[in-house]
RODO-2510 file (C-alpha; in nm, 4 decimals, decimal comma):
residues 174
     n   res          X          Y          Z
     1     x     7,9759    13,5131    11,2635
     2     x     7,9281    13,2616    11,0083
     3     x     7,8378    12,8965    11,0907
     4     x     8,0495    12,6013    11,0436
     5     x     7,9963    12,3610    10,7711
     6     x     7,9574    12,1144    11,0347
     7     x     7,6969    12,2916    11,2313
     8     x     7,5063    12,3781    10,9289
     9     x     7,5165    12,0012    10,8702
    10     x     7,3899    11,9193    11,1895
    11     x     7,1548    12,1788    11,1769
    12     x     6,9997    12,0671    10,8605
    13     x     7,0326    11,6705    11,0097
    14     x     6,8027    11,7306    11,2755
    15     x     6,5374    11,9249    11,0286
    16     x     6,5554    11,6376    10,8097
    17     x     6,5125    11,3655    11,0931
    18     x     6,2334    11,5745    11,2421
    19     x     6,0474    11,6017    10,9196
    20     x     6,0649    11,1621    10,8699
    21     x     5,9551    11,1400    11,2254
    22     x     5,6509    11,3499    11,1273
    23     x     5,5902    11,1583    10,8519
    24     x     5,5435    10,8755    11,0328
    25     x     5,7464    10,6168    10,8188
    26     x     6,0051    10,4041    10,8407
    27     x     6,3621    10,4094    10,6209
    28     x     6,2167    10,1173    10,4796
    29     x     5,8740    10,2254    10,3730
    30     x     6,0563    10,5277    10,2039
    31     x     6,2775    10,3017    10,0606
    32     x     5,9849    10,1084     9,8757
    33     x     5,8285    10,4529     9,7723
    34     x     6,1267    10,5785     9,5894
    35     x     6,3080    10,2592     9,4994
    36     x     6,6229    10,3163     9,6980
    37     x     6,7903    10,0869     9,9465
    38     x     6,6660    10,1861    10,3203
    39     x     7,0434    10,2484    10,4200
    40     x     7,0711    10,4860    10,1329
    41     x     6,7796    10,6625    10,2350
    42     x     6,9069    10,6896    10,5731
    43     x     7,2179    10,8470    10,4500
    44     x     7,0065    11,0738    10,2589
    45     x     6,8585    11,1792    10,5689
    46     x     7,1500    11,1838    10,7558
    47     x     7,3504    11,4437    10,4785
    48     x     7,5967    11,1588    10,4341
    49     x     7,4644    11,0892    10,0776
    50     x     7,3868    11,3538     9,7874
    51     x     7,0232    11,3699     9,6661
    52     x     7,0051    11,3284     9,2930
    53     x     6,7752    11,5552     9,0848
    54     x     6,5735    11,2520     8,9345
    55     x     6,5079    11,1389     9,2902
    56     x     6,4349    11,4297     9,4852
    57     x     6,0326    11,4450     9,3328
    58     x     6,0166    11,0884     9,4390
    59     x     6,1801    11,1585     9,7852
    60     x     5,9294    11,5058     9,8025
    61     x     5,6048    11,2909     9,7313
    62     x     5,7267    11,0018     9,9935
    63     x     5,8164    11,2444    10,2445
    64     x     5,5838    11,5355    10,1874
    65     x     5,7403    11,7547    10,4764
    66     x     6,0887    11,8396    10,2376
    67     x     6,0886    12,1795    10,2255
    68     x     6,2340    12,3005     9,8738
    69     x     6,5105    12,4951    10,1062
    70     x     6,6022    12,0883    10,1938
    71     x     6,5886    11,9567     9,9249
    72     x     6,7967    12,2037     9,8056
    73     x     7,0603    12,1578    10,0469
    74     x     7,0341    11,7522    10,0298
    75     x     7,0863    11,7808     9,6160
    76     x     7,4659    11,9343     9,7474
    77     x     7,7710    11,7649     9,7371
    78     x     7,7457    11,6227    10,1288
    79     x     8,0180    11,6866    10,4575
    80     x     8,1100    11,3348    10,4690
    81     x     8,1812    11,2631    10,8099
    82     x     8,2476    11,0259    11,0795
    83     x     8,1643    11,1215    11,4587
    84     x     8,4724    10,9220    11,6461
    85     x     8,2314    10,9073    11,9417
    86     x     7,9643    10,6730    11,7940
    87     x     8,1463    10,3926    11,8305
    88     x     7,9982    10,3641    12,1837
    89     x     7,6942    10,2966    12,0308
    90     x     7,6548     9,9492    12,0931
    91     x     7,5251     9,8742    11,7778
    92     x     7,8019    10,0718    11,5889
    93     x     8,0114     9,8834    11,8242
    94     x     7,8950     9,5582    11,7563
    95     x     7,9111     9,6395    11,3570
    96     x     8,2519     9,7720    11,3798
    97     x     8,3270     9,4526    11,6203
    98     x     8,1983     9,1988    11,3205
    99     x     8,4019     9,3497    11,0759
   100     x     8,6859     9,3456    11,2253
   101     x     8,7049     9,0085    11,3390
   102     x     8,5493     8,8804    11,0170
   103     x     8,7760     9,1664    10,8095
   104     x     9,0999     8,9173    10,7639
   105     x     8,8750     8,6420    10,6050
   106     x     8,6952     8,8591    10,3822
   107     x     8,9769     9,0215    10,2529
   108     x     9,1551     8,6382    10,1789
   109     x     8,8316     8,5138    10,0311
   110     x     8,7930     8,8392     9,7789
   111     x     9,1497     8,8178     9,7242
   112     x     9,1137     8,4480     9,6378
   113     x     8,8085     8,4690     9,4344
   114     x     8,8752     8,7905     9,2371
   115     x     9,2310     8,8572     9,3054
   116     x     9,4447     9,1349     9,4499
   117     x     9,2191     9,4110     9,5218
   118     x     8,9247     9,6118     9,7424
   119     x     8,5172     9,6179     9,7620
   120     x     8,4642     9,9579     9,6658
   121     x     8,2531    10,2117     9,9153
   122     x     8,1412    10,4506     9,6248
   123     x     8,0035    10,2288     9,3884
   124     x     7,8584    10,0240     9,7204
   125     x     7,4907     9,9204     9,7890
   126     x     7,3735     9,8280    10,1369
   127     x     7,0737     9,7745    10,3495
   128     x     6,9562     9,6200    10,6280
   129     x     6,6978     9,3063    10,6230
   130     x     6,5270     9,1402    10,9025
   131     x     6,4373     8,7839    10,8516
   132     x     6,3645     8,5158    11,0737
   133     x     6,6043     8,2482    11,1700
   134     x     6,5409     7,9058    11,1857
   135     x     6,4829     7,9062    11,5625
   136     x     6,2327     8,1452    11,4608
   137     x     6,4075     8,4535    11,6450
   138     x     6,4237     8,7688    11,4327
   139     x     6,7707     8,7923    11,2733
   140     x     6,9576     9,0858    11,1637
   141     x     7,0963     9,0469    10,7873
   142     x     7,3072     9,3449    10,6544
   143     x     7,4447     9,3339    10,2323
   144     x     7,7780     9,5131    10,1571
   145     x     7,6891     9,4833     9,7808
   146     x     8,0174     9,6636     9,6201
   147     x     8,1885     9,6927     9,3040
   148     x     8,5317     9,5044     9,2689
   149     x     8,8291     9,7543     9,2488
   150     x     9,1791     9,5552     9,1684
   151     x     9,4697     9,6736     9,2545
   152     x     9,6677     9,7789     8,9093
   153     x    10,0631     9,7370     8,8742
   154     x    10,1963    10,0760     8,8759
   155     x    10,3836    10,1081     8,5510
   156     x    10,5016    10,4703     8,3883
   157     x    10,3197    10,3850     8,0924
   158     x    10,0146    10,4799     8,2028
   159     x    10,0402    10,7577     8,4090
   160     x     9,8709    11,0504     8,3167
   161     x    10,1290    11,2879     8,4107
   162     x    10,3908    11,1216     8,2042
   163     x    10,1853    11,0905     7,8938
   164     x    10,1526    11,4809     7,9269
   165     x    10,5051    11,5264     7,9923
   166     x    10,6349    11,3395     7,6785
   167     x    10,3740    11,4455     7,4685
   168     x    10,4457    11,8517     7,5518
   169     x    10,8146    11,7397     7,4495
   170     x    10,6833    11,5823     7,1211
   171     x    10,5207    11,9053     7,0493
   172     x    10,8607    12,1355     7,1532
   173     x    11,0121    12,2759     6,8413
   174     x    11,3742    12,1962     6,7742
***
């Protein structure tokens, strides 16, 4: 029987987690070694991001336990998922919590500064900081750091598929 994409996923998630624990660093100390953001690497590691050829040797040398059979496998296209039951993390909780009840104002303030239109997710940076408050208590500081994506008037005009259309009937002989 062959084995779901999802449980090849996990599979390969738990070989890859293994292999940072026994490396004994932290997202962020990978992060430094190959220049990526330590939430990218984390999606790396977590199959939700695909590994790109120019950073897999830097990857390899900060996390000497990649087997080429994982690297292989985190240089494919990823399963892009979302497990419905992690919201009961409290932490995803309390992230999903802050962004909804900051969501409404975020949108109005991108709307008003850059007009009608969405921070992108694929062309999107993020990471986590800690820094300490002014009270001196450590403070958790996560950057959404995406590309602007506005919202275009739909006009026939521009549409691909019309283009083709009239341009097949410009070419019809008569």
């Amino acid at each position: 029987m062959e084995a779901s994409s999802s449980s090849i996923k996990a599979r390969t998630v738990a070989e890859l987690q293994a292999v940072k624990r026994k490396s004994g660093k932290t997202y962020g100390q990978i992060a430094e070694e190959t220049g990526l953001t330590n939430v990218y690497v984390a999606q790396l590691l977590r199959r939700q991001a695909q590994l790109k050829p120019g950073t897999a040797p830097l990857l390899r040398a900060s996390v000497p336990g990649l087997t080429d059979e994982l690297i292989h496998e985190m240089m494919q296209p990823p399963l892009r998922s979302y497990d419905p039951n992690l919201i009961q993390d409290p932490t995803v909780y309390r992230l999903h919590e802050a962004v909804m009840h900051f969501g409404e104002s975020i949108k109005e303030i991108i709307n008003e500064d850059f007009g009608d239109g969405i921070m992108s997710a694929i062309d999107f940076y993020c990471s986590v900081d800690k820094v300490k408050g002014v009270d001196g208590k450590d403070r958790v500081v996560v950057t959404f750091d995406g590309k602007y994506l506005p919202h275009t008037e739909q006009t026939t005009e521009h549409m691909v598929s019309r283009l083709r259309r009239q341009d097949n009937q410009d070419r019809k002989p008569e």
